[in-house]
N, C-alpha and C positions, 0 to 999 in steps of 0.2 A: 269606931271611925278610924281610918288610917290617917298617917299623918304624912304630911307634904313632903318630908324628908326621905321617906322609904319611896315613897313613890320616884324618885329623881335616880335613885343609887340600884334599880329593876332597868333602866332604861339601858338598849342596846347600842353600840356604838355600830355607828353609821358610814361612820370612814373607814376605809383601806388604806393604808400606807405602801405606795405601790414603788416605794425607792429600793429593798430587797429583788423585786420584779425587774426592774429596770437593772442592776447592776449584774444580775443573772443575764438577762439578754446581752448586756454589754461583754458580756466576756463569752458568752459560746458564738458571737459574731466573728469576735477576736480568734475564738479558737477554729473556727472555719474558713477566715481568712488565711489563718497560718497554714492550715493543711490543703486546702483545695490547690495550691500548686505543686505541691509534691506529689497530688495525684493525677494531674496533668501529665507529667514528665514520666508515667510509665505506659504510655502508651505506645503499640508495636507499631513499626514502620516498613513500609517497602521502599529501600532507598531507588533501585534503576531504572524507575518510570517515573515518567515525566509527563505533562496533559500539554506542556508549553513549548516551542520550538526552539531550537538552537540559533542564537547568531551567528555569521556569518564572523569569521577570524582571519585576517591574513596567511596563507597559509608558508610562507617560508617565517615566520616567526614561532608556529603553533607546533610544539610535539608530541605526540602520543606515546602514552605511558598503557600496556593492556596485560591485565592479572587476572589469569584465569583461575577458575575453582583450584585447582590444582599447586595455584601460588608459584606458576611459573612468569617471571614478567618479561614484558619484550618493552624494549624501546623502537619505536619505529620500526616493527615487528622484526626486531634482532632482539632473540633469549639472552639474556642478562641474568648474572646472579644479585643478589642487593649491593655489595661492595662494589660492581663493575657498576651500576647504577649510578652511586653515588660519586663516583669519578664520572659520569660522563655529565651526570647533570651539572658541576661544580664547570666541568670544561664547558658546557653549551651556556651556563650564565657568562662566564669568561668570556667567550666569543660572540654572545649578543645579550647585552644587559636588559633586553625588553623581550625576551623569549616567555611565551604563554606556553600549558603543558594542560593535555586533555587527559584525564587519568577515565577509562574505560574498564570498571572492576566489571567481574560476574558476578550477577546475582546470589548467588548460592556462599561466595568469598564472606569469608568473617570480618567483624568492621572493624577490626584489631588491627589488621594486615592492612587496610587502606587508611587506617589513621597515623600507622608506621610508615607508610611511602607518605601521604602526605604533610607528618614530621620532618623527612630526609626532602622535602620539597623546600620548607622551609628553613631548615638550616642553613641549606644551600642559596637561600633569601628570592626564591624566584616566586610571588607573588601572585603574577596571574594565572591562577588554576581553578580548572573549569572539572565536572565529573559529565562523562556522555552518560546521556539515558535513552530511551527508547520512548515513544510517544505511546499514551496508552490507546487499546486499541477501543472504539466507542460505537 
């Protein structure tokens, strides 16, 4: 005959302890959180098109700033080098402290070059600037 006591110490256990489970989950959420926006931020861009229309700007306030592929820039299509730039912008805040500035790059221009003009934009503390784009074509 067997005895009651072996028959108790044969039995399977019927629970799962599912706190390992959960602490696993808890951290590759975490580690997905951290990473999904680092993978956001490389994604490529066509900066000079635009699907949305321009507003309308006063135009004795508004100056054009235009950098061609070639990285020659004109002010109010007069060629400029960067130094004569950055004197004229310093004189046109001087002479109207609410002057807005359209910077007009080429597409093909490196975004190096229009993050350095719109650096000397700001140095020079003039605020309102806009970049032209093109409407896409649909």
């Amino acid at each position: 005959m067997r005895r009651y006591s072996q028959r108790q110490s044969l039995s399977s256990l019927s629970e799962i302890n599912i706190t390992p489970l959960l602490d696993l989950a808890f951290v590759l959420l975490i580690i997905f959180m951290i990473t999904t926006p680092l993978l956001e931020n490389s994604m490529s861009l066509i900066i000079p098109s635009s699907g949305v229309k321009n507003s309308a700007t006063p135009s004795p306030q508004v100056q054009t700033i235009s950098i061609d592929r070639n990285e020659v820039i004109r002010l109010n299509n007069q060629p400029l080098d960067f130094d004569e730039l950055s004197v004229q912008l310093i004189e046109l805040k001087r002479t109207n402290p609410d002057v807005a500035v359209i910077i007009r790059p080429d597409r093909d221009l490196p975004v190096q070059k229009l993050i350095t003009l719109m650096d000397a934009l700001q140095r020079t503390q003039i605020m309102k600037v806009g970049i032209a784009t093109r409407a896409e074509a649909k």
